[in-house]
N, C-alpha and C positions, 0 to 999 in steps of 0.2 A: 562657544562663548569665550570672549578674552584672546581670542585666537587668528588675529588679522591673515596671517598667511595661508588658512585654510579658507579663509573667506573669501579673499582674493582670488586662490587657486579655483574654488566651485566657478568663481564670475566670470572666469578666462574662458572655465571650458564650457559654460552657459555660453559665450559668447561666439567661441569656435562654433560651438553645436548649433548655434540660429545662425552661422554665415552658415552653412550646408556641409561644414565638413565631418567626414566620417570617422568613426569612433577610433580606427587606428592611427592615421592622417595626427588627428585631436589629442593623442599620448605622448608622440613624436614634437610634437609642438611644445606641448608641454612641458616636458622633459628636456627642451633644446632652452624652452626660457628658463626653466628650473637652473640648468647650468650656467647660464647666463649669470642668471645673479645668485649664485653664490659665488660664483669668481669676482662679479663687484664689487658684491659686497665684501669679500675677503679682499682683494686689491685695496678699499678704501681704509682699512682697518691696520692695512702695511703701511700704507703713506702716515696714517695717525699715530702708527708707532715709531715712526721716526721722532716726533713730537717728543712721543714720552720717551723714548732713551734719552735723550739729549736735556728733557728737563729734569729725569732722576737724575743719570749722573751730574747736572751742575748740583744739583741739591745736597749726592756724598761729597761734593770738590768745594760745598760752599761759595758756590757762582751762582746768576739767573737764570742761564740758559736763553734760548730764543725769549725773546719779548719786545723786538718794535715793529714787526709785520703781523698787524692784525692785534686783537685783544690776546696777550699772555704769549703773543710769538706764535698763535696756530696757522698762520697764515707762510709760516715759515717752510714747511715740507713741502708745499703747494713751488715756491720756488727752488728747492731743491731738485725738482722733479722736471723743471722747467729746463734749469742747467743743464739736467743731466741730459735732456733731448737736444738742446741746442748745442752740444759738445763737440769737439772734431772728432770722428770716428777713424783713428789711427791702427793703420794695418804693418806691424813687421813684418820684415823681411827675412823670406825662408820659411813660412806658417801655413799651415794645410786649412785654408780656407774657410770649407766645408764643415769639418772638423770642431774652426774655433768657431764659427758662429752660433754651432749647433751646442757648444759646450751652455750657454747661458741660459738658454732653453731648459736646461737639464736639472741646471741648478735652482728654479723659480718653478717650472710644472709641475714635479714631483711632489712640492708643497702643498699647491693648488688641488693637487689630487688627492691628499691624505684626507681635505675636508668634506669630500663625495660621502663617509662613511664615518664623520663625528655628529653623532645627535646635539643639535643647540636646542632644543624643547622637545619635550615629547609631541609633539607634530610636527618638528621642521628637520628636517636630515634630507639629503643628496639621494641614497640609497639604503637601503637596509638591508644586509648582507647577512649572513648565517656565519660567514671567516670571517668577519670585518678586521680580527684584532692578526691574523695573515696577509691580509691585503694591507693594514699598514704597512707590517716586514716588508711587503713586496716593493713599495713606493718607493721607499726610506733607500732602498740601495739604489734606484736610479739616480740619487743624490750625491755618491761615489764616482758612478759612471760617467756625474758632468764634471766633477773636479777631475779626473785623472785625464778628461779629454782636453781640457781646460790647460792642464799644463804640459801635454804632449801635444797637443796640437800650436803651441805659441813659441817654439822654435828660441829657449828659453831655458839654461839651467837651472836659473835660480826658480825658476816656473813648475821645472819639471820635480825638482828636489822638494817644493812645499806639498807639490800634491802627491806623491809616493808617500811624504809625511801626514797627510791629512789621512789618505786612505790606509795608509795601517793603522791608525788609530781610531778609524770610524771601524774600520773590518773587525778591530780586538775589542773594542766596546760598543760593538754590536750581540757579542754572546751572554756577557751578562744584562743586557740592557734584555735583552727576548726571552734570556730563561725567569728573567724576575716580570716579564710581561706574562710568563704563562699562570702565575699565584690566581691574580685575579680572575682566570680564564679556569681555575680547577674551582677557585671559590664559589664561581657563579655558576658553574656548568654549562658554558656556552660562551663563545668564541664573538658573538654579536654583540656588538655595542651597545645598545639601546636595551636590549637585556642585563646584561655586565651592569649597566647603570640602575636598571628597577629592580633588581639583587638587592640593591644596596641599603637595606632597609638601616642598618648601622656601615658605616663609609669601612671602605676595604683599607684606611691608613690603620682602622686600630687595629683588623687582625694580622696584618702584613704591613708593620712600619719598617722594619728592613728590607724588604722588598720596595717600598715605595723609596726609600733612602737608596736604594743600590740602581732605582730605573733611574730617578732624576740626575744621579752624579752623570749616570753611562749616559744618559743624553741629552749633558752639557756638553761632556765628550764630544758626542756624535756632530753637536753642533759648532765644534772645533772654538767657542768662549774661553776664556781664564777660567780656571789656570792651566786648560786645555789647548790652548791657543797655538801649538808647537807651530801649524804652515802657515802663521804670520809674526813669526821671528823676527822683527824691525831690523836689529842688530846683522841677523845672517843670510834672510830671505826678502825684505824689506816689504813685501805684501803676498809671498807665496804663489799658488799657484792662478791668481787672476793680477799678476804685475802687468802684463803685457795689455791690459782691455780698460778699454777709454769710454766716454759717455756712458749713453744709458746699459753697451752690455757689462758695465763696472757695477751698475745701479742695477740691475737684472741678479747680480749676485748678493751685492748690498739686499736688494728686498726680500732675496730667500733665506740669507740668512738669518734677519727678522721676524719674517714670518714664523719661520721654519721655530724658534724661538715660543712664540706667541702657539705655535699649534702642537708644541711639544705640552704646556702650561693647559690647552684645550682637553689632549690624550691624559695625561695624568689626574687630570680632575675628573674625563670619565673613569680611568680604572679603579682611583683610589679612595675619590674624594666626593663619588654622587654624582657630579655632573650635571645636569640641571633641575635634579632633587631639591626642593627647598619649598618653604613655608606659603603656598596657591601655586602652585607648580603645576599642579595637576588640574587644579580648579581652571587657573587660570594662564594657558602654556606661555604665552609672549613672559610671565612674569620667570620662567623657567630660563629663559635668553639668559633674564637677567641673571640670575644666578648663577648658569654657565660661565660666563663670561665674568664675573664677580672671580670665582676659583682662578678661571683660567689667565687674569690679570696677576692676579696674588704669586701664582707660579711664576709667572714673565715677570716679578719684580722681584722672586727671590734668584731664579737665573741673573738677573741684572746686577741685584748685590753682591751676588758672586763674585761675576766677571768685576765688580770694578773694587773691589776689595781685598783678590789673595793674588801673588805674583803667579809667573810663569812658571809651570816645573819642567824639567828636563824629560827627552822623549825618556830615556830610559828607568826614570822614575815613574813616568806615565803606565809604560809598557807592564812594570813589577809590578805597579797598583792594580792593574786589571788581568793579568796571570795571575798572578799571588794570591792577591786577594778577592777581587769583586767576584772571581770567573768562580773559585772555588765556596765562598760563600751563597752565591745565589744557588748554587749546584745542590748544598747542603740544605737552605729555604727551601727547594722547589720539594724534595726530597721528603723531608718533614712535613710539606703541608698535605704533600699528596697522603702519604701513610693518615694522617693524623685525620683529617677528612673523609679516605674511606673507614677510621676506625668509632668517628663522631656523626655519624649517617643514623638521623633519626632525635638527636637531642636537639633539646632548646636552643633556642639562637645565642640569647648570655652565657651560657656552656659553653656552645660551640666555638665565639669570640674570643669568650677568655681562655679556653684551652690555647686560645691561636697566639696570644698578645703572649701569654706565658711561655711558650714554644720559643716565641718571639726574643724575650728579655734572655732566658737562659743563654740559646743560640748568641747573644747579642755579650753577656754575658761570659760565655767560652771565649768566644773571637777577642776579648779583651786581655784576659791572662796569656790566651796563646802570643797576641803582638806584644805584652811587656814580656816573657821570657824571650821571644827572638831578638829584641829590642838589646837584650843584656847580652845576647851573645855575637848579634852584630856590631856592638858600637865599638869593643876595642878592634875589631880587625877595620873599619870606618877613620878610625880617630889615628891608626897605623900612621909612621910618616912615611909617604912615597918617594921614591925619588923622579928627580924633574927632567923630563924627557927636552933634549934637542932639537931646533928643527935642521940641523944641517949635517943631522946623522952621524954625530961623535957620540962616543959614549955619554948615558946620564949622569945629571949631576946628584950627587951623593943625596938623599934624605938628611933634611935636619933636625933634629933630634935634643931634646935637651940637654942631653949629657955632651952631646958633641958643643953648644951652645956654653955650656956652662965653663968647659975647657979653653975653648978659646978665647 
């Protein structure tokens, strides 16, 4: 009841089964349309989020955004997608083929595949795995694999410099983005998504709100956004490591990155935030979509404010934030929750929460004093005046100084 895609599914295989085919033959079919459309359906929902970046951000820039193709401009991605087929498909010269065509593929599948194993209702999921929350990890790096082939293979410095940039930044904030994925996975006792989510009888933000703060920063990161943005430097890379790629495989990386966006917003709603938990959910599953995707919108617009609201920071600020800090903090969460969970085995659930949110603040708490004393001990050796290097290899020029300032 309330549940069209179980409906549907019974009708298909009603229908396999009165054409004479066998029960295995009847699975495989199945399973091949199952994949079908959830890759449509997920493609349709890339093309729609082109829409909606482009009409948030006019909204922070105080513009309209798209609005003369079609009612409110929706008609506008539809010709986006159009250009990008009908574009000249330009090959440099000196490019390993093979290599670069296969790069765009890498950057758009691996997305496509994270959704095999995200519950959108409790009856509509791809697969239901027992790893499901390892088989993410597993996808996520084939993500890597197509940027670094991406600008090795395009015969290209400034190609090959953004993506050596993008991949040690997805590789360093890959650690803490997995050890604060495993909170949720001690919380629930079980690795399976669909489980992780009917845990959640109270949302795993309240007992692990630093965990959830420490996954979303690491995979904005991951998904190379502001003020992550290092492999598309304007100024010194001018598009990083997909400079070199025209038409749609430009658009091939454009839409993973989107997605890739939108299914990060999907992931964090099941570990954190329920998932498709919500008020006929259960009663009624399609109403659970809803819900899912209510969360997982809310994520994709807080990603968005992000990206267009704080500047660039330098790799080497990047690299200190996720050494320094994220990688040793989540180390310390995973730490605590484990102890703290085998020593609360057996209390009430409000116990067991609130010991967790209080675990939470303290932790949250420390981390604060410890950055304002490092704060006081870095800023005079910071605010130091350096002297100003050369490019023609004579010695530097002297540091200026106030007192030198006030003398002369």
């Amino acid at each position: 009841m309330g549940d069209p895609v179980t409906l549907i599914a019974k009708w298909l295989e009603g229908l396999l089964a009165g054409w004479g085919l066998a029960e295995g033959p009847t699975a495989v079919v199945m399973n091949l349309i199952g994949v079908i459309m959830i890759v449509v359906f997920v493609m349709i929902m890339d093309v729609f989020l082109v829409w909606v970046e482009r009409k948030v951000v006019a909204r922070f820039q105080d513009r309209f955004g798209p609005n003369r193709l079609g009612p409110f401009g929706l008609i506008q991605p539809i010709a986006d997608v159009i250009k990008m087929l009908i574009k000249e498909n330009i090959y440099p010269q000196g490019i390993d083929r093979f290599i670069y065509n296969l790069a765009p593929l890498f950057g758009l599948f691996p997305v496509l595949l994270l959704w095999a194993v995200i519950p959108i209702s409790p009856t509509t999921i791809g697969t239901d795995i027992n790893v499901a929350v390892l088989y993410l990890v597993a996808c996520g790096a084939f993500i890597s694999l197509g940027i670094i082939m991406a600008g090795w293979a395009s015969n290209n410095k400034y190609a090959l410099l953004g993506a050596f940039r993008e991949v040690a930044q997805m590789i360093s904030y890959e650690i803490p983005m997995v050890i604060s994925l495993l909170i949720p996975v001690i919380l629930a006792r079980s690795m399976e998504l669909n489980q992780i989510i009917q845990s959640q009888n109270i949302w795993y933000i309240v007992a692990a709100p630093l965990a959830a703060l420490v996954f979303l920063i690491s995979s904005i990161a991951e998904l190379g956004r502001a003020p992550f943005d290092i492999a598309e430097g304007e100024s010194e890379l001018i598009a990083g490591f997909h400079i070199e790629y025209t038409g749609m495989k430009f658009g091939m990386f454009y839409a993973g990155e989107l997605l890739h966006a939108l299914t990060v917003g999907g992931i964090f709603s099941s570990l954190f935030l329920g998932g498709w938990r919500g008020i006929g959910a259960m009663t009624y599953p399609i109403v659970g979509t809803f819900w899912f995707f209510i969360k997982a919108y809310f994520i994709y617009w807080v990603i968005m404010w992000v990206k267009y609201s704080l500047p660039r920071i330098r790799i080497d600020q990047m690299l200190n934030l996720n050494w320094k800090f994220f990688t040793p903090l989540s180390l310390v969460l995973l730490m605590v929750t484990a102890v703290l969970d085998k020593l609360l085995t057996g209390v009430p659930m409000l116990i067991y929460f609130g010991v967790m949110l209080a675990a939470n603040i303290l932790i949250g708490w420390g981390t604060v004093l410890i950055l304002r004393k490092t704060r006081k001990k870095e800023a005079p050796r910071v605010a130091e005046p350096k002297p100003i290097a050369r490019p023609d290899g004579a010695p530097p020029i002297p540091a200026i100084t106030p007192a030198t300032t006030s003398q002369s």
